[in-house]
ROKE-908820 format. One record per atom (N, C-alpha, C): residue number from 1; residue in three letters; atom name; y, x, z. Coordinates in steps of 0.1 Angstrom, whole numbers, plus 5000, padded with zeros to 4 digits. Layout:
% residues N
<atom><pos>NUM</pos><code>ALA</code><site>CA</site><py>Y</py><px>X</px><pz>Z</pz></atom>
...
//
This chain:
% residues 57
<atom><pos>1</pos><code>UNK</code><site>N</site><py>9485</py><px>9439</px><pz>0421</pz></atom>
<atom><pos>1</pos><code>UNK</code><site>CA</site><py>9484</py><px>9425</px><pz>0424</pz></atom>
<atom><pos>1</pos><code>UNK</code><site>C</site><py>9497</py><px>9419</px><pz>0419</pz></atom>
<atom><pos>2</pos><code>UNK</code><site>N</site><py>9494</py><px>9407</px><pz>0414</pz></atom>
<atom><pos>2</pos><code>UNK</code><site>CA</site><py>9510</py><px>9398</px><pz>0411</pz></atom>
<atom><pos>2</pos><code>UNK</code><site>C</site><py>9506</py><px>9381</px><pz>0421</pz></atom>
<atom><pos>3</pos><code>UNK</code><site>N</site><py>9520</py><px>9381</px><pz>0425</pz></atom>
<atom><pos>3</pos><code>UNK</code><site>CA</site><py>9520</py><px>9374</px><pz>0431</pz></atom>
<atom><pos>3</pos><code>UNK</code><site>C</site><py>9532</py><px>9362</px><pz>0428</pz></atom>
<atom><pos>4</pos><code>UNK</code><site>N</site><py>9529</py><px>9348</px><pz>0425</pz></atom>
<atom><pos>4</pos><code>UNK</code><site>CA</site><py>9542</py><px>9344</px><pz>0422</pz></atom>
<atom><pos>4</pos><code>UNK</code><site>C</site><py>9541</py><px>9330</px><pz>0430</pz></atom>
<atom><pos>5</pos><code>UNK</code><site>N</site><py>9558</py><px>9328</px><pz>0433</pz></atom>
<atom><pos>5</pos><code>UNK</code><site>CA</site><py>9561</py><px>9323</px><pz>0446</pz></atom>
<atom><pos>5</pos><code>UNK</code><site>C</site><py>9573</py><px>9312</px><pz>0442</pz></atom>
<atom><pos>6</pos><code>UNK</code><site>N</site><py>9574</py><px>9299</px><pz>0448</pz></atom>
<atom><pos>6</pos><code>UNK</code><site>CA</site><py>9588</py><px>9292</px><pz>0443</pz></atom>
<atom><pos>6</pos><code>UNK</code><site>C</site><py>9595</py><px>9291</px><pz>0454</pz></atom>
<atom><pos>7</pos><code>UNK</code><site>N</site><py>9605</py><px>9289</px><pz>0456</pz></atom>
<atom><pos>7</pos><code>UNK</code><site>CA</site><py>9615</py><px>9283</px><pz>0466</pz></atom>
<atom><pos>7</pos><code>UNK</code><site>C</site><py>9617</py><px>9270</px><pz>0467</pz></atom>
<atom><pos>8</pos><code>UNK</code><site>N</site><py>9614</py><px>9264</px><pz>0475</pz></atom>
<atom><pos>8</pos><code>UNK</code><site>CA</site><py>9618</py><px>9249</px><pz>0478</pz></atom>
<atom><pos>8</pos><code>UNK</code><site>C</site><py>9628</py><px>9242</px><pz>0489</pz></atom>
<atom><pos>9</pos><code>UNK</code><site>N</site><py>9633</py><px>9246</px><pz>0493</pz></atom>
<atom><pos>9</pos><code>UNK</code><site>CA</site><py>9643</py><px>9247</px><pz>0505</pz></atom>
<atom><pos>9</pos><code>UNK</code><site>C</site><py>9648</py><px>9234</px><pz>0503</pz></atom>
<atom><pos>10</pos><code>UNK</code><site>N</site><py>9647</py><px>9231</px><pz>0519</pz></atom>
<atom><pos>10</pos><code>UNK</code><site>CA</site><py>9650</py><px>9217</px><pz>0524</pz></atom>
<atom><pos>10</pos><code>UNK</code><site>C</site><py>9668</py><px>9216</px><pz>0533</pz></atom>
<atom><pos>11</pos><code>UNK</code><site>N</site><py>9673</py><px>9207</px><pz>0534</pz></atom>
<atom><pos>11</pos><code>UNK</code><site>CA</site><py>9683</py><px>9206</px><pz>0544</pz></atom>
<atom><pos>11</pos><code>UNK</code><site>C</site><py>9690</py><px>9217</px><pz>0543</pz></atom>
<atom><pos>12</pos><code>UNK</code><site>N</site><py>9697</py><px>9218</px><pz>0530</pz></atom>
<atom><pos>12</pos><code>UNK</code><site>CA</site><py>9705</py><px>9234</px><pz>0525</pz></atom>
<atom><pos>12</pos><code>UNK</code><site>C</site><py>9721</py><px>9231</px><pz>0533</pz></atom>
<atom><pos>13</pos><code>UNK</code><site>N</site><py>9722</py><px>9216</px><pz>0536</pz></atom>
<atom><pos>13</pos><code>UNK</code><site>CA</site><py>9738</py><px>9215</px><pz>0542</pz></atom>
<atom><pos>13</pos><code>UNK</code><site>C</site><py>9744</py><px>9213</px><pz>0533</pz></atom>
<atom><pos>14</pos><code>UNK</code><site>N</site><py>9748</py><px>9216</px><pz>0522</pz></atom>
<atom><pos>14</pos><code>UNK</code><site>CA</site><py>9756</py><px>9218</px><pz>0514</pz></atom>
<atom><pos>14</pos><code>UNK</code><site>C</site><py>9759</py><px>9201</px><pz>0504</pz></atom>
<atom><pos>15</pos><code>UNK</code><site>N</site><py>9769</py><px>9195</px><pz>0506</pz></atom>
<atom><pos>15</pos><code>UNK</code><site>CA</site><py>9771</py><px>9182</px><pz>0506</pz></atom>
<atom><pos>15</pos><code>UNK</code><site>C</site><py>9769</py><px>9177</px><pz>0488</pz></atom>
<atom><pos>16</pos><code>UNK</code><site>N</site><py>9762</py><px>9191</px><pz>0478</pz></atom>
<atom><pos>16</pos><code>UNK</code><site>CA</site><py>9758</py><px>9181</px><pz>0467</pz></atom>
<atom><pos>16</pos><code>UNK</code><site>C</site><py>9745</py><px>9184</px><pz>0467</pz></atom>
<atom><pos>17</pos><code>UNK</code><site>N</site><py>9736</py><px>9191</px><pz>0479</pz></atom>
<atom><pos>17</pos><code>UNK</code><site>CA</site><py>9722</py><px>9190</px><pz>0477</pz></atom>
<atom><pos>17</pos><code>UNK</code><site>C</site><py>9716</py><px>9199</px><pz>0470</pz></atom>
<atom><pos>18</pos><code>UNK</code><site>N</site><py>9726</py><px>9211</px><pz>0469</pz></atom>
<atom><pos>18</pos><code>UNK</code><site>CA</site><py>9722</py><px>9222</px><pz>0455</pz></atom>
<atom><pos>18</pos><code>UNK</code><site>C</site><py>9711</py><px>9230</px><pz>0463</pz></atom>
<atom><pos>19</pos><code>UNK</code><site>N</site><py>9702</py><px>9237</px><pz>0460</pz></atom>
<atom><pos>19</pos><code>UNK</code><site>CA</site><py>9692</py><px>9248</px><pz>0462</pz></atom>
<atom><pos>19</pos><code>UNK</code><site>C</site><py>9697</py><px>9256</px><pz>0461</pz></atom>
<atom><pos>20</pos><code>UNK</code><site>N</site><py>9709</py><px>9260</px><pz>0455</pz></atom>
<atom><pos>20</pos><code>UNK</code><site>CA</site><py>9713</py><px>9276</px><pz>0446</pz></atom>
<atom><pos>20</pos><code>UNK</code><site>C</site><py>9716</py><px>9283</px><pz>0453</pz></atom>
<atom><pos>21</pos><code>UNK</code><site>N</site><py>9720</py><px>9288</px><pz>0471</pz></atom>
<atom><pos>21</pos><code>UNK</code><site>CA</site><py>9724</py><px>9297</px><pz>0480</pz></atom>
<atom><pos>21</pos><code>UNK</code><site>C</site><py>9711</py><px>9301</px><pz>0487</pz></atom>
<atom><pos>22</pos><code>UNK</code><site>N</site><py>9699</py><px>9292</px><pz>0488</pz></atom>
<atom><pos>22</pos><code>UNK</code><site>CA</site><py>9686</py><px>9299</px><pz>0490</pz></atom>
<atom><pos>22</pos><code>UNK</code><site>C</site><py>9677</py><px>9303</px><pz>0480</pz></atom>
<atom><pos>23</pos><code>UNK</code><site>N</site><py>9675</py><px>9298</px><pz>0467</pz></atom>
<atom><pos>23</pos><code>UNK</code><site>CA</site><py>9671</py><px>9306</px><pz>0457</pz></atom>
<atom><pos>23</pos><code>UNK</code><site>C</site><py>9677</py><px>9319</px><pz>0453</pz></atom>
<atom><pos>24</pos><code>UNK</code><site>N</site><py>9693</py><px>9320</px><pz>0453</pz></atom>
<atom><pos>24</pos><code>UNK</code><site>CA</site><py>9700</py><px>9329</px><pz>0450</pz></atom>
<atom><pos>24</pos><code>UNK</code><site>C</site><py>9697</py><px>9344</px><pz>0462</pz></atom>
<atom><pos>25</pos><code>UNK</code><site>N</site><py>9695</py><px>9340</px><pz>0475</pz></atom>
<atom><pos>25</pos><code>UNK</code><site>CA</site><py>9693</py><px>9348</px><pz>0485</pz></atom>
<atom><pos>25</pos><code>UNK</code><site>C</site><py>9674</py><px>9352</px><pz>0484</pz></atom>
<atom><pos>26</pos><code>UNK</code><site>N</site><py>9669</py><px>9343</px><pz>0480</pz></atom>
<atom><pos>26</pos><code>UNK</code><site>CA</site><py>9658</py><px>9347</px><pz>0483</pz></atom>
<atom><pos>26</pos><code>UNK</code><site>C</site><py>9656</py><px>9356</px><pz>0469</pz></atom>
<atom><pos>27</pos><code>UNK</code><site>N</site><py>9661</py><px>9357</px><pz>0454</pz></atom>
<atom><pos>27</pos><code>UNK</code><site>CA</site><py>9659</py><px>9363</px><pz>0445</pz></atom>
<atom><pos>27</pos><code>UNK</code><site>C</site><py>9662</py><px>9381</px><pz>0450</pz></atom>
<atom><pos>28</pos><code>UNK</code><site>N</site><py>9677</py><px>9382</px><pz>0459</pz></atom>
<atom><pos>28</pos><code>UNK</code><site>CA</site><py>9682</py><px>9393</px><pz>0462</pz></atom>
<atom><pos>28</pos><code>UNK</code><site>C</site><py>9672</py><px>9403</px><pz>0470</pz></atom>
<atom><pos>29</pos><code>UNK</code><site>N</site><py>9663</py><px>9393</px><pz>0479</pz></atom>
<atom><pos>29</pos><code>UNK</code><site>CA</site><py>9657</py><px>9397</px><pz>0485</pz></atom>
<atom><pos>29</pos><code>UNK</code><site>C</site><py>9643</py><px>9408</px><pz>0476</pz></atom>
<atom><pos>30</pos><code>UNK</code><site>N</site><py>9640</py><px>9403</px><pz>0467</pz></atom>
<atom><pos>30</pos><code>UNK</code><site>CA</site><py>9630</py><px>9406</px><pz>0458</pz></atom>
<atom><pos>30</pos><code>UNK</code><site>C</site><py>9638</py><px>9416</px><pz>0448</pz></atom>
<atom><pos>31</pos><code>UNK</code><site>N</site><py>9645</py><px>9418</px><pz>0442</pz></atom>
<atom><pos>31</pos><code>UNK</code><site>CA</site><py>9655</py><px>9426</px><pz>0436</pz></atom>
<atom><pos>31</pos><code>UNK</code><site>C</site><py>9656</py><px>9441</px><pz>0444</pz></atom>
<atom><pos>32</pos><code>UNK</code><site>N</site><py>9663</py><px>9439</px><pz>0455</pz></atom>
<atom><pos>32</pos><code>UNK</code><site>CA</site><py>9666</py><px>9447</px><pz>0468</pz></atom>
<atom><pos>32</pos><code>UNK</code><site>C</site><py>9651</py><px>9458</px><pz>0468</pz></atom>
<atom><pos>33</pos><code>UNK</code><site>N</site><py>9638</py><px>9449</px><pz>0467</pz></atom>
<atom><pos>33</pos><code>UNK</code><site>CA</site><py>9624</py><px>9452</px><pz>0465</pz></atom>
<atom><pos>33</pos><code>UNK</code><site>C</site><py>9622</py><px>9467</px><pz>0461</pz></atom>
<atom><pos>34</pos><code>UNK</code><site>N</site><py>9629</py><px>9467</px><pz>0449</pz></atom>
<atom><pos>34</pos><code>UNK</code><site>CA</site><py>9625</py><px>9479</px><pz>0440</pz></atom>
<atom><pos>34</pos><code>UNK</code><site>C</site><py>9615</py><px>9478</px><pz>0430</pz></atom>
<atom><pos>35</pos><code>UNK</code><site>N</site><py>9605</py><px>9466</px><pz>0433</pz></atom>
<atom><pos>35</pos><code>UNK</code><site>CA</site><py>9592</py><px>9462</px><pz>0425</pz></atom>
<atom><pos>35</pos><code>UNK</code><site>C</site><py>9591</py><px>9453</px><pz>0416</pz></atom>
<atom><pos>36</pos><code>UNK</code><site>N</site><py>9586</py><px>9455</px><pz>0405</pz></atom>
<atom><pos>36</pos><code>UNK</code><site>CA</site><py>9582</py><px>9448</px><pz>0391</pz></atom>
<atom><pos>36</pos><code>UNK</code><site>C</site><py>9586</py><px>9436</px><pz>0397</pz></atom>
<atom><pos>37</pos><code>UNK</code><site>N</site><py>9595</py><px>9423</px><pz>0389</pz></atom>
<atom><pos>37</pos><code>UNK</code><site>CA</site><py>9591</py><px>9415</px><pz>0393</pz></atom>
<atom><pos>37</pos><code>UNK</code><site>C</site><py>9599</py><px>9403</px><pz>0374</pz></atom>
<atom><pos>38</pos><code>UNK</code><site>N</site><py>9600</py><px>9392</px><pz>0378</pz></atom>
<atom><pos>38</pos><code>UNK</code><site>CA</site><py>9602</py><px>9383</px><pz>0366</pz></atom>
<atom><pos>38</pos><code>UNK</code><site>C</site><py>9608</py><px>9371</px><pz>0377</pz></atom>
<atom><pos>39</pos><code>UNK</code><site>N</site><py>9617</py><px>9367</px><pz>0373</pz></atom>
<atom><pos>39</pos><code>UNK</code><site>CA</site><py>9621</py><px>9353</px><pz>0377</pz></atom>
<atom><pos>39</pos><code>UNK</code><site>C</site><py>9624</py><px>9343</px><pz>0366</pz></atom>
<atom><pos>40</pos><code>UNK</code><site>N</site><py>9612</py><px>9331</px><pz>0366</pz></atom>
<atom><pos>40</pos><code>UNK</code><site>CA</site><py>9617</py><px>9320</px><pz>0356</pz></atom>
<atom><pos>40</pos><code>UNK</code><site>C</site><py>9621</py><px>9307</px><pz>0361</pz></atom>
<atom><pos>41</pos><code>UNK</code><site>N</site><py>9618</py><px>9296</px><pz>0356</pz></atom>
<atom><pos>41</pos><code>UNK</code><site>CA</site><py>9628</py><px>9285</px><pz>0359</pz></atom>
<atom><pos>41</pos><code>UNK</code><site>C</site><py>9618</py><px>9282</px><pz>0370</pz></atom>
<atom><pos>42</pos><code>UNK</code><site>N</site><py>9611</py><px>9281</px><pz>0371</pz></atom>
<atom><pos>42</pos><code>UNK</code><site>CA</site><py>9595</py><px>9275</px><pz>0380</pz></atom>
<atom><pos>42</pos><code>UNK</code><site>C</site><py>9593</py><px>9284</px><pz>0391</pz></atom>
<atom><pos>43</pos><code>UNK</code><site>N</site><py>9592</py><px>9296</px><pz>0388</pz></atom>
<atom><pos>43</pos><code>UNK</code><site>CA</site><py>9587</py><px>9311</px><pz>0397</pz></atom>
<atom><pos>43</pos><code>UNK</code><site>C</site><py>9589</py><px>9322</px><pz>0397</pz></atom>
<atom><pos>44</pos><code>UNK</code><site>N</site><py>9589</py><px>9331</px><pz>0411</pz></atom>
<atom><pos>44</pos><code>UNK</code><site>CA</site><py>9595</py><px>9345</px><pz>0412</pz></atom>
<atom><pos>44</pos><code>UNK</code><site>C</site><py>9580</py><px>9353</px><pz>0408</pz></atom>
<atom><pos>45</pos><code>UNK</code><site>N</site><py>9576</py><px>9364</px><pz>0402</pz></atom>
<atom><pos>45</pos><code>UNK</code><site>CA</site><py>9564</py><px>9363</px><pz>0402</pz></atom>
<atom><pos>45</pos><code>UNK</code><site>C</site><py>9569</py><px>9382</px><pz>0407</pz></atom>
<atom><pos>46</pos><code>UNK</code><site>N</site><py>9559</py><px>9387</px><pz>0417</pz></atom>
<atom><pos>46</pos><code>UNK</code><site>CA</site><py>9561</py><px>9400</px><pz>0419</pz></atom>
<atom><pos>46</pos><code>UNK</code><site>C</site><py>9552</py><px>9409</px><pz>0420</pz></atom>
<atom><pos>47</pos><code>UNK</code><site>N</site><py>9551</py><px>9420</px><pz>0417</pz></atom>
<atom><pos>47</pos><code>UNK</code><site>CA</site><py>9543</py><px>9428</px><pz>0408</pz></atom>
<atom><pos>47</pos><code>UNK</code><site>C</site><py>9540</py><px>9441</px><pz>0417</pz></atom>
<atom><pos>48</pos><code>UNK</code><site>N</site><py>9530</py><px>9446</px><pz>0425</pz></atom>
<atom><pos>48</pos><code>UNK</code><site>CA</site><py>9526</py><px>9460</px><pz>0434</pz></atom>
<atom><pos>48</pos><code>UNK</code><site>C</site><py>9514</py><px>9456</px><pz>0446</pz></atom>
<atom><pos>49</pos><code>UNK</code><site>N</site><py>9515</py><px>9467</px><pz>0448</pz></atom>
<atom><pos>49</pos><code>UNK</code><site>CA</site><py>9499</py><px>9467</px><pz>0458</pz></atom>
<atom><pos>49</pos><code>UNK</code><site>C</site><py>9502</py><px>9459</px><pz>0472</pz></atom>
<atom><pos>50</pos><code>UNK</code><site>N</site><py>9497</py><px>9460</px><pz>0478</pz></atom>
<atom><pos>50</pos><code>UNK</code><site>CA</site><py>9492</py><px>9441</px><pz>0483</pz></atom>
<atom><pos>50</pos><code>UNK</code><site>C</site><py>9505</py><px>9442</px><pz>0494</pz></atom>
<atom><pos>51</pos><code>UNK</code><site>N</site><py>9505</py><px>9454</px><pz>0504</pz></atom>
<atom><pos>51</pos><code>UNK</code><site>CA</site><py>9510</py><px>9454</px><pz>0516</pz></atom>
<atom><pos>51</pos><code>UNK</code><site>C</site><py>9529</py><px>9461</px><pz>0510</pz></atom>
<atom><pos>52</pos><code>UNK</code><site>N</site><py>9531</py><px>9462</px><pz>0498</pz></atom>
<atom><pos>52</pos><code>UNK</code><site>CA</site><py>9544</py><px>9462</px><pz>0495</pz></atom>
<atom><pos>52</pos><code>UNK</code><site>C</site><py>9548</py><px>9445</px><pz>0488</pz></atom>
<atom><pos>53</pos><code>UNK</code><site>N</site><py>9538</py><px>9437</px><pz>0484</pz></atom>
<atom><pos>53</pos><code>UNK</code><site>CA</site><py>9541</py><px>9424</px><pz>0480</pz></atom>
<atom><pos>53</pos><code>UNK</code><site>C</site><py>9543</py><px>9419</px><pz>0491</pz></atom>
<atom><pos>54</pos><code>UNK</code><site>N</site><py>9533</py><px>9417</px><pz>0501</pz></atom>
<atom><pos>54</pos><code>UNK</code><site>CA</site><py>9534</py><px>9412</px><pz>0513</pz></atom>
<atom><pos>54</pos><code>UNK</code><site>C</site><py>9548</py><px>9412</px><pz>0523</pz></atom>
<atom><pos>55</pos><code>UNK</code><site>N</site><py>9552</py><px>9425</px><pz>0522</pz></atom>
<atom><pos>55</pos><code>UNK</code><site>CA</site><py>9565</py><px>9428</px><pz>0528</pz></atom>
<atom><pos>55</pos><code>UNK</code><site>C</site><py>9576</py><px>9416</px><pz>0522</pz></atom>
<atom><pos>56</pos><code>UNK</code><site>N</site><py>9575</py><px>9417</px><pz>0512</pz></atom>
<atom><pos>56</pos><code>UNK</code><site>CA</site><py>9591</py><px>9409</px><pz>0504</pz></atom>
<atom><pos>56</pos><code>UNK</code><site>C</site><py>9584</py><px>9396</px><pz>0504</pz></atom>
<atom><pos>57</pos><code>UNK</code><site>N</site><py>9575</py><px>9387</px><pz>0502</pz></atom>
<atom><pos>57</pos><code>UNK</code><site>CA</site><py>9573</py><px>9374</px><pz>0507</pz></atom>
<atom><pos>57</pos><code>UNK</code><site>C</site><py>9574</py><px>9371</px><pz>0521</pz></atom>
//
């Protein structure tokens, strides 16, 4: 199964409004994974059977 996912993160705190510390954390998270995965400008897309995708989303 592939599954692909974006990050949208609201109210980051950060006083210029950047996304980059919860895309960055949530990419680690998927990395950390072990499993096929692709990150482009739009979406993480991640790649294994249902209940190891499930885990990392």
């Amino acid at each position: 199964m592939i599954v692909a996912f974006s990050v949208a993160p609201s109210g980051t705190g950060r006083a210029d409004g950047s996304v980059h510390d919860a895309v960055a954390a949530a990419v680690a998270v998927v990395r950390a994974s072990g499993l096929p995965h692709r990150t482009s400008s739009m979406f993480t897309e991640i790649e294994g059977e249902w209940d190891e995708v499930m885990a990392v989303v």
